[in-house]
Every structure is written in structure tokens, then in C-alpha cells.
C-alpha positions as CSV (number, residue, x, y, z in Angstrom):
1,X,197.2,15.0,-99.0
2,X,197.2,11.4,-97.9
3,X,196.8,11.1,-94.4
4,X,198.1,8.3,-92.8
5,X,196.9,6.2,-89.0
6,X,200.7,7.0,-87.6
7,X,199.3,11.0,-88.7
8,X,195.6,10.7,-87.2
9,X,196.3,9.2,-84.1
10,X,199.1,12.0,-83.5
11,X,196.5,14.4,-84.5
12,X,194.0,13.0,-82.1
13,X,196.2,12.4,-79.5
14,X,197.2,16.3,-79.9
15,X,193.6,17.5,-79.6
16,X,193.1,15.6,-76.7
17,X,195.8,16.8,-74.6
18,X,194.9,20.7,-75.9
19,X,190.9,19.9,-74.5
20,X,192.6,18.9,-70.9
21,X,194.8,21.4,-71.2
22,X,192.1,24.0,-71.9
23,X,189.3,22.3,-68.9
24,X,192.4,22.1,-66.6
25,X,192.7,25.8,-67.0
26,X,189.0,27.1,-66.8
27,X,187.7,24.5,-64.8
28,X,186.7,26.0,-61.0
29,X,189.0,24.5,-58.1
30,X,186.9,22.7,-55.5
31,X,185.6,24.5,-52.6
32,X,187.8,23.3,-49.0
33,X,185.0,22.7,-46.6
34,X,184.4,21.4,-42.6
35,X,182.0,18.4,-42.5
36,X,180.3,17.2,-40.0
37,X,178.5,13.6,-39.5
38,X,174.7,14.4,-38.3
39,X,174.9,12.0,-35.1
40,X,171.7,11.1,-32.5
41,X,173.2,11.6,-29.5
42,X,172.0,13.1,-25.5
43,X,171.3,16.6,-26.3
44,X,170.7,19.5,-23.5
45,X,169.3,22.7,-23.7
46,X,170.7,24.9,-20.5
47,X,170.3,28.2,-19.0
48,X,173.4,29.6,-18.0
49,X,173.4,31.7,-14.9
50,X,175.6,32.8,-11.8
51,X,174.3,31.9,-8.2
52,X,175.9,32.1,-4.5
53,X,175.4,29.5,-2.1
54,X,173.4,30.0,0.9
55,X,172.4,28.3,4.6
56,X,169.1,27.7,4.3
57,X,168.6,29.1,8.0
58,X,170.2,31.6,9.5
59,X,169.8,32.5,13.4
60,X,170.9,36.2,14.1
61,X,171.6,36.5,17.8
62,X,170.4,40.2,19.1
63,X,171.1,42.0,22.3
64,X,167.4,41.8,24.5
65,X,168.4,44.8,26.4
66,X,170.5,47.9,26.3
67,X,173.7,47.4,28.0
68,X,177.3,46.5,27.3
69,X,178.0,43.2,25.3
70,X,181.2,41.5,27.0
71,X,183.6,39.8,24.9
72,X,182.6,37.8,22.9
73,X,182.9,33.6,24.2
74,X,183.2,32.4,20.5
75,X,185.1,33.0,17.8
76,X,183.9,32.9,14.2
77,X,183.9,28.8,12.5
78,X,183.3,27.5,16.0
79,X,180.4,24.7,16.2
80,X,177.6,25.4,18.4
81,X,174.7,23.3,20.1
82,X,170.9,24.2,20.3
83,X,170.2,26.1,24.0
84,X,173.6,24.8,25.5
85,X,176.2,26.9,23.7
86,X,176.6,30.3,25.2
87,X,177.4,33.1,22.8
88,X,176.8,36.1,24.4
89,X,176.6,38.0,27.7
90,X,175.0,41.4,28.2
91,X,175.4,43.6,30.7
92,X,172.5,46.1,31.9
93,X,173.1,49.4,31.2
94,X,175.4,51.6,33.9
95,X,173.4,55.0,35.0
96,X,174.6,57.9,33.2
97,X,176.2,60.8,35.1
98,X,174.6,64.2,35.5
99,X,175.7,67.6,34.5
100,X,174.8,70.4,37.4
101,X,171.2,71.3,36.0
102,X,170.2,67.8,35.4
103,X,171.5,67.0,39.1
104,X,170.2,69.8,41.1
105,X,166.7,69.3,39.5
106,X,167.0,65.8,40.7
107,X,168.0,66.8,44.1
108,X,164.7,69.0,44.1
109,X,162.4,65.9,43.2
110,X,164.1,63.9,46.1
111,X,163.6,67.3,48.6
112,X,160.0,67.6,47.3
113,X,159.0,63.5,47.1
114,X,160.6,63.0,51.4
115,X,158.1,66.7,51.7
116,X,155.4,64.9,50.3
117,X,155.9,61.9,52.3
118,X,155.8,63.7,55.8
119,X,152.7,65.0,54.5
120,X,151.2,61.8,53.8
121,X,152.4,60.6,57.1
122,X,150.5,63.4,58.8
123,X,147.6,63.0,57.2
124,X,147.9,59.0,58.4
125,X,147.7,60.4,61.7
126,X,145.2,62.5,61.4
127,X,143.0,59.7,60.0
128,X,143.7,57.6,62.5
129,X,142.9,60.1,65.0
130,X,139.5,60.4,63.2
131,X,138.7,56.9,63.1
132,X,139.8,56.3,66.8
133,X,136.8,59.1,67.5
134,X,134.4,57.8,65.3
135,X,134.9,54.1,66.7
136,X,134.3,55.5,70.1
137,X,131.1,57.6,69.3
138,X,129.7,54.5,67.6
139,X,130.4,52.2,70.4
140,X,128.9,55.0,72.9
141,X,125.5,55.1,70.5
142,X,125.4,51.6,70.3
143,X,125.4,50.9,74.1
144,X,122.8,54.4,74.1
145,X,120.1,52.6,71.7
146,X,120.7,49.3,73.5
147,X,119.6,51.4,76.9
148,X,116.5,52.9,74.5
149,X,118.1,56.2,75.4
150,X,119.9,57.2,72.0
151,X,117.5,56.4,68.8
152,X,118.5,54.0,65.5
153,X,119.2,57.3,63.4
154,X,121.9,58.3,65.5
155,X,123.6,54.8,65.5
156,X,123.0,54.7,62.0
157,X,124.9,58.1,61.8
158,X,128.1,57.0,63.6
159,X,128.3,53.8,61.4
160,X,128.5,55.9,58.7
161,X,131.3,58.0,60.2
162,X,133.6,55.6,61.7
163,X,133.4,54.1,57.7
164,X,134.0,57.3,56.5
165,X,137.1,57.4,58.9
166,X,138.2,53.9,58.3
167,X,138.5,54.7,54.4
168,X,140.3,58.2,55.1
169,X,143.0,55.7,57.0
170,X,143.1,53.3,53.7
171,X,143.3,56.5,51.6
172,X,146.4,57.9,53.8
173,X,147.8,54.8,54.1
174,X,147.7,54.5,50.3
175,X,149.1,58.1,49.5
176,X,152.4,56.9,52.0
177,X,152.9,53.9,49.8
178,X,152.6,56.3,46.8
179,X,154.9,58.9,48.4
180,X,157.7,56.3,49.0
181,X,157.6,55.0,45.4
182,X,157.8,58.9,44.2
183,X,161.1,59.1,46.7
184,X,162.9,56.0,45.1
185,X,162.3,57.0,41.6
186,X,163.7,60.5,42.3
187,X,166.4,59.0,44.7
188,X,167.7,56.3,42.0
189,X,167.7,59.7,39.1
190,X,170.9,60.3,41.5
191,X,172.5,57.3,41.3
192,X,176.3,57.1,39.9
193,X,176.9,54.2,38.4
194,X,180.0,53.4,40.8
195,X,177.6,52.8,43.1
196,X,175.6,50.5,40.9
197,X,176.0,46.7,42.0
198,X,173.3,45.4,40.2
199,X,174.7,46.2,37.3
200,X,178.2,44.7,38.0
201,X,177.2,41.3,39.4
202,X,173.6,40.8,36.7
203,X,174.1,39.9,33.4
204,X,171.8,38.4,30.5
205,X,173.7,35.2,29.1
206,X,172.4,34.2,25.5
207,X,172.8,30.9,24.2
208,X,173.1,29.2,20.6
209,X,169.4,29.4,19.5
210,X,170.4,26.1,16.7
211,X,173.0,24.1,16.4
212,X,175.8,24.6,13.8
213,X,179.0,26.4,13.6
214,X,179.4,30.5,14.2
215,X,178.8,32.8,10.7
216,X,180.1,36.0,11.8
217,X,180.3,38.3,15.0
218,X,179.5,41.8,14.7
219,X,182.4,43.1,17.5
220,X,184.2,40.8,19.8
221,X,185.7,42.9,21.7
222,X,183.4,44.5,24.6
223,X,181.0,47.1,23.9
224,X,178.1,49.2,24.2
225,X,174.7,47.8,22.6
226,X,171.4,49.0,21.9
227,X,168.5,46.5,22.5
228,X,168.3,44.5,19.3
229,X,171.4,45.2,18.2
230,X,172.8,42.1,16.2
231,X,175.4,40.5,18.2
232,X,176.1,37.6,15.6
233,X,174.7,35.0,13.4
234,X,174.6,30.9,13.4
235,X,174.2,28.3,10.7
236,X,174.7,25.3,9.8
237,X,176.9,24.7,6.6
238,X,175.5,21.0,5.7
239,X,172.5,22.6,4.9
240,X,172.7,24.7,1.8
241,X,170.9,26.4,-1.0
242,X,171.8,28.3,-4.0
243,X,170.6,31.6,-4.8
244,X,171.1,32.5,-9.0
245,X,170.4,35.7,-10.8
246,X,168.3,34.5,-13.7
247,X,166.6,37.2,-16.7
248,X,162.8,36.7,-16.4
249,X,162.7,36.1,-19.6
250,X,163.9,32.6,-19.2
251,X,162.6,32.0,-15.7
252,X,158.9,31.9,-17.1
253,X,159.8,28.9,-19.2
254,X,161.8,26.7,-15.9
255,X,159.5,25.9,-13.1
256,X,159.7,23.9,-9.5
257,X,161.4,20.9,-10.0
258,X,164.2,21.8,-12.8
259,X,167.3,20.2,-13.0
260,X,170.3,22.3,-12.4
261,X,174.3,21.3,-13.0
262,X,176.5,23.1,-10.5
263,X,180.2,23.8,-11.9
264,X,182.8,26.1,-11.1
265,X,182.4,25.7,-7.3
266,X,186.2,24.6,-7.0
267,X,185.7,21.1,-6.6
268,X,186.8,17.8,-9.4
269,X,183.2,16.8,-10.1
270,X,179.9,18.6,-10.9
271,X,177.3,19.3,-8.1
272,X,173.3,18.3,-9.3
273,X,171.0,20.7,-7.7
274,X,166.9,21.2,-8.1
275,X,164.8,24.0,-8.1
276,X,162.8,24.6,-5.6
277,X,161.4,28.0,-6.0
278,X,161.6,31.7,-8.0
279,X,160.9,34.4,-6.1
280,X,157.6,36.5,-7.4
281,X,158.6,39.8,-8.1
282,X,161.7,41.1,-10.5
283,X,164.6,43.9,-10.1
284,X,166.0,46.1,-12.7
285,X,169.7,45.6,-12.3
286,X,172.9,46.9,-14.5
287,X,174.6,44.5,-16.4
288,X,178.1,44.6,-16.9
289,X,177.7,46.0,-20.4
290,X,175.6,48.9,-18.7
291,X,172.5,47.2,-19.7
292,X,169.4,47.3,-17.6
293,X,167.7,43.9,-17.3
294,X,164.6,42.5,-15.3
295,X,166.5,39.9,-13.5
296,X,165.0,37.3,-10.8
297,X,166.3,35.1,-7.7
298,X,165.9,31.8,-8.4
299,X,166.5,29.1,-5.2
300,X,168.1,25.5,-6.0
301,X,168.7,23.3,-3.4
302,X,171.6,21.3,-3.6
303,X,171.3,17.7,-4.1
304,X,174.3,16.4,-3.8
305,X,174.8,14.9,-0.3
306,X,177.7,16.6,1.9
307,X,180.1,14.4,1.7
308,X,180.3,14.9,-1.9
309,X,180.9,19.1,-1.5
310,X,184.0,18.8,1.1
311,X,185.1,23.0,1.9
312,X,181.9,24.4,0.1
313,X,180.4,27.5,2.4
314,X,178.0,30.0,3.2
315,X,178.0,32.8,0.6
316,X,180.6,30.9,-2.1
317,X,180.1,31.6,-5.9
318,X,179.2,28.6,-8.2
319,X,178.3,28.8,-11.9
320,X,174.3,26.6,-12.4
321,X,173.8,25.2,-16.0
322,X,169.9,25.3,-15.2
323,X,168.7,22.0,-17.9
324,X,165.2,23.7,-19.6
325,X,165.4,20.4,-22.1
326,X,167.1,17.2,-22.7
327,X,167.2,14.3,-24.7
328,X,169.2,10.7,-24.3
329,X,168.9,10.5,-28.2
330,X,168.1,13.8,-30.5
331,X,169.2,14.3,-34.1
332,X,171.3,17.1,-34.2
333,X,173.8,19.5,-35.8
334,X,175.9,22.6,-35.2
335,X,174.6,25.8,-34.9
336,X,177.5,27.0,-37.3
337,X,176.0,24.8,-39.9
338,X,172.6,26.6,-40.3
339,X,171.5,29.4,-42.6
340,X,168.5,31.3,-43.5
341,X,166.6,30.6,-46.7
342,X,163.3,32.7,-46.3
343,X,161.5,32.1,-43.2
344,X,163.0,28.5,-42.8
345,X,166.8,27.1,-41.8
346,X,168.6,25.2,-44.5
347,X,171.7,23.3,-44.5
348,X,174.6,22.4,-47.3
349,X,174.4,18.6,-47.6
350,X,177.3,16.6,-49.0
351,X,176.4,14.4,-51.9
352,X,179.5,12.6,-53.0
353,X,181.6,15.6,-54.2
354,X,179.2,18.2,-54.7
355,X,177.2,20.7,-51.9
356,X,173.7,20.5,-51.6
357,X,171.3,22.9,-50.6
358,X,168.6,21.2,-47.9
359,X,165.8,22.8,-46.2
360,X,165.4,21.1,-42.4
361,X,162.4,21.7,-39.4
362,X,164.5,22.3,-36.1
363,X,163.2,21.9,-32.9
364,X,165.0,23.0,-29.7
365,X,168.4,24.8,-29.7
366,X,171.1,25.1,-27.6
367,X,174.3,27.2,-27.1
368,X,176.3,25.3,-29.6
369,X,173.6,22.6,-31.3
370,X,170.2,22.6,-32.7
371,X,167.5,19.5,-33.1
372,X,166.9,18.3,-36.6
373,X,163.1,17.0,-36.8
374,X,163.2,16.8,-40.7
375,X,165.1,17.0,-43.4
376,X,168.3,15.4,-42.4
377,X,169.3,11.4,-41.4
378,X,172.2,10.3,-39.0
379,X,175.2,9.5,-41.0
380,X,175.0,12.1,-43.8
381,X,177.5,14.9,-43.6
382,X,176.7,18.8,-44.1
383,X,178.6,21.3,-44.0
384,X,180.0,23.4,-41.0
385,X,180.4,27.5,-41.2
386,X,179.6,27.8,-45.1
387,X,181.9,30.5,-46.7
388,X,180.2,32.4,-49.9
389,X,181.9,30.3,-52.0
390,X,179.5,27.5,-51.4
391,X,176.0,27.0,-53.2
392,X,174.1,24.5,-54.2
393,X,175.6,22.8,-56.5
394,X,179.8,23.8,-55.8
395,X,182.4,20.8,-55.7
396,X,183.6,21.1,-52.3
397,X,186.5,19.1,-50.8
398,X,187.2,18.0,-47.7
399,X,189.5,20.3,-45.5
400,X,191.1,17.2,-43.6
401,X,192.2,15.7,-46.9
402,X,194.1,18.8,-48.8
């Protein structure tokens, strides 16, 4: 058979287009991947936590005595100043009326404390009696020794008698004074309070202990109180803190001094707070999952001036993005991006069309990116979220370009 070049090159050209064929129809298809560019770039590591704002002082006005607390002067928002403002008034308390047995026992301690007073009164004029002798008997001995009729013993003895009665006069004198007080005690058990004027024309009057504006009132309309009941409270607003609910396990690693964003408080721009202190001891509270966690009150002070908070208040919620770590320039790369390979972190680089298996050191990580301390450069692009399709070694394409 004579085979002729118009024959061969058919012949070539046939097996040719039968190999592309054939790698056209086993070849794999490419893998459609997300990239990423590994970038430097301000990193942040934050704690995440819930808070509620605070005034740093508050000044709870009580009642100093039992009484009735009038209505109330203020009104809740209104501003205050420091020992001018008043805020209160308290009346003393009215006498309580008497049933029969408490009355006539009452009337009985009045009957017996007048008895007791004639008595004492008596007993004044007895003494005085006494001492009016003695006096005389020691003047007579006196003149008598003088004479040389009488001798010093018997002048001696009337000195000591007329003292004797001068101090049974003190004593009487005293039991009269003590008598009367027993007679208004048990005279004033009987009062009604109708009959009470002190009590209508004396009050306490309380004024703004600090200046600020007025928190909350307990009751504004007039009432009873008992002393040391809380009448209301006082603040001032310009002065606040932030109180946030923070798992001891990531208070240990923040300390005095932390920087703290403040978002979600209902104003355009974020708040910068610091913090200033975590309280020492934890509580076991229920999360909303039904979890129980040691949770900790930590206290930020707010930074920003007041001006730059307009309408922020006592007891509002924010949401505090406490920084633990930050960087102006840190190697980095999504979260989404890493995967296990034994006890290290690996990433799928791309090298031209082709996935590549590289082992990286990370350092810190955050809620969506971790630092890259080896292993990777900025400007190479790995791969984001992996599928088990990829391995080292897999064409991949890019998911933007199909």
C-alpha cells in the first residue's frame, strides 16, 4: 500500500483530534474557588460584651424622721443645686389615737404621776420644816458655846443636822422636779393629734445634697414615711460610666486601662470609653441558652466628652467592643480560610492555576481574621472556605471569572 503525504497528514491530523477528543472527555474540570489577597492592614482583636450606662454618683435622699412626706416640690428630670434646692419636706409624726384599754391605762399613769407629785410636795414641806428647826437649834448652840454655856460637841451636832436637813430639802426638791417630768410623759400618752400644733406648723425641709437633675421619686403624692425611707435619688447625667457583663474567662486577660468602642447607644458615631476597674468577685448567671456562666462587672468610663453623647442617660443599654489587641499593620487572613493539618493551621495557596497546600504560624485571632506570622507574604492569594474538592495540587478557577 503506497501511502501518500495528502494520506499521512489526514491520518495525523485524525489522531490528533481523537487524543483531544479523548483528554477533553476524561480530563477533571477545574475546581470554582473564592480568593482572597493576604493584605497588612490595622487588625483588632475585641471582646464583645453588653453594658448599661451609669452616673457615677448617685445621692439617695431619705426621710431623717418618721412622719408624713408632703408632696413632693420636684418632679423627676428637674435640675437641682448643691444645699439650695429643696426636695423634700417631712412632717413629724401625728400621735396615734387610743382604744379604751390603752386610754384608761393612760388616764391611770396621769392619776398616779399628779398623786405622786402631791406627795413629793409634802415631803418639800416637811423638809423645809426640818431644816427651819435645825437652823434654829444651831444658831441657839452657837450663841450657847460662844457664852461657854453649851460645849463644841453639841455645836458640832446641830451642824451636822441642819446639813442633814438642808440635803432632805435638795432631795424633795429633786423628787418634785422628777414627779412633774413623770406627769407630762403620762399627760402627753393622752394627746390626740387634733390637738397637736407642733406637728402642724414644724417640718424638716431637705435640700439637694449635689447638684444635677432629679433620677427618680419614690411617691409624689403625700405620705406616710418611716425614718430612712428613700424619698428619691439625684445625679448628674454628664458624669457617666458603663457597667458590662463580661465571662471571667476573658476578663483575666483585659486589665485597667483597656480600650473599649462603644456602639449601639443610638447615636451616628461610636463612643471611646477606658477601663477603669473589674470588680473582684464573679456571679453564676443564666445565659440565654440556659447556660450557667461565671460572669463579672466590668466599669468603663466614658471618654468621650458630653457634648459628643447628646440624649445619652442613666441606666441606657450600649453594646462595648472591649480592644484586648491591635495592630496599625498585621498580616492577615480570614478565618474561613484556615484548616487543620495535625496540630498546625494550613492554608490552600494559589500558584498560577493550581491549589497549594501551605502550612502558616498564626498569632492572634479575632472574630472574623487571624495573624499570619509565617508562611504566607502580602499579595499572594489563598483560598477562602475550601470545599472537599480542593487538595493540593487541584486546578481551581476563579469564582468571579466563570
Amino acid at each position: 500500500m503506497v501511502w501518500t503525504t495528502r494520506t499521512i497528514g489526514l491520518s495525523l491530523a485524525g489522531v490528533a483530534l481523537i487524543g483531544g477528543l479523548a483528554w477533553v472527555a476524561f480530563r477533571d474540570d477545574p475546581v470554582a474557588v473564592d480568593l482572597y489577597e493576604v493584605v497588612a492592614a490595622p487588625m483588632q482583636v475585641t471582646i464583645g460584651a453588653d453594658g448599661q450606662t451609669r452616673i457615677r454618683d448617685v445621692y439617695e435622699v431619705a426621710a431623717p424622721i418618721a412622719g408624713t412626706a408632703l408632696r413632693a416640690p420636684v418632679a423627676v428630670g428637674d435640675p437641682v443645686i448643691a444645699d439650695a434646692t429643696v426636695v423634700a419636706r417631712v412632717e413629724p409624726a401625728s400621735p396615734t389615737l387610743l382604744d379604751a384599754r390603752t386610754r384608761a391605762q393612760a388616764e391611770a399613769a396621769v392619776a398616779e404621776a399628779r398623786a405622786a407629785l402631791n406627795v413629793a410636795r409634802a415631803e418639800l414641806s416637811r423638809a423645809v420644816e426640818e431644816r427651819t428647826f435645825a437652823t434654829t437649834q444651831f444658831d441657839r448652840t452657837r450663841s450657847l458655846v460662844e457664852r461657854g454655856v453649851a460645849s463644841t460637841t453639841q455645836l458640832e451636832t446641830a451642824t451636822q443636822q441642819r446639813a442633814i436637813a438642808e440635803a432632805a430639802v435638795a432631795a424633795a426638791e429633786a423628787r418634785i422636779a422628777l414627779s412633774e417630768g413623770a406627769l407630762v410623759r403620762a399627760e402627753a400618752a393622752l394627746m390626740r393629734p387634733e390637738g397637736d400644733d407642733s406637728a402642724a406648723q414644724c417640718c424638716v425641709i431637705l435640700t439637694a445634697p449635689a447638684g444635677g437633675v432629679v433620677l427618680s421619686i419614690a411617691t409624689i403624692s403625700e405620705h406616710p414615711v418611716q425614718a430612712g425611707a428613700p424619698l428619691l435619688s439625684i445625679g448628674d447625667p454628664s458624669d457617666l460610666e458603663i457597667v458590662a457583663d463580661l465571662l471571667s474567662s476573658d476578663a483575666v486577660r483585659i486589665g485597667p486601662g483597656t480600650r473599649a468602642i462603644v456602639e449601639r447607644w443610638g447615636g451616628p458615631d461610636t463612643l471611646e470609653a477606658v477601663l477603669t476597674r473589674i470588680e473582684p468577685a464573679a456571679a453564676t448567671r443564666v445565659s440565654a441558652l440556659g447556660i450557667e456562666e461565671q460572669r463579672v462587672d466590668a466599669i468603663f468610663e466614658i471618654v468621650t466628652p458630653p457634648e459628643g453623647r447628646p440624649g445619652l442617660g442613666h441606666g441606657f443599654s450600649v453594646f462595648l467592643r472591649v480592644v484586648e489587641w491591635e495592630s496599625d499593620s498585621a498580616l492577615q487572613v480570614p478565618l474561613g480560610a484556615l484548616f487543620r493539618v495535625g496540630d498546625g493551621w494550613a492554608v490552600f495557596l494559589l500558584d498560577g492555576d493550581v491549589a497549594r497546600e501551605r502550612a502558616i504560624t498564626l498569632g492572634q485571632r479575632g472574630a472574623r481574621m487571624a495573624e499570619v506570622l509565617e508562611g504566607l507574604e502580602a499579595g499572594e492569594r489563598i483560598i477562602t472556605h475550601p470545599s472537599d474538592a480542593v487538595a493540593d495540587g487541584v486546578t481551581v478557577v476563579d469564582r468571579r471569572t466563570l
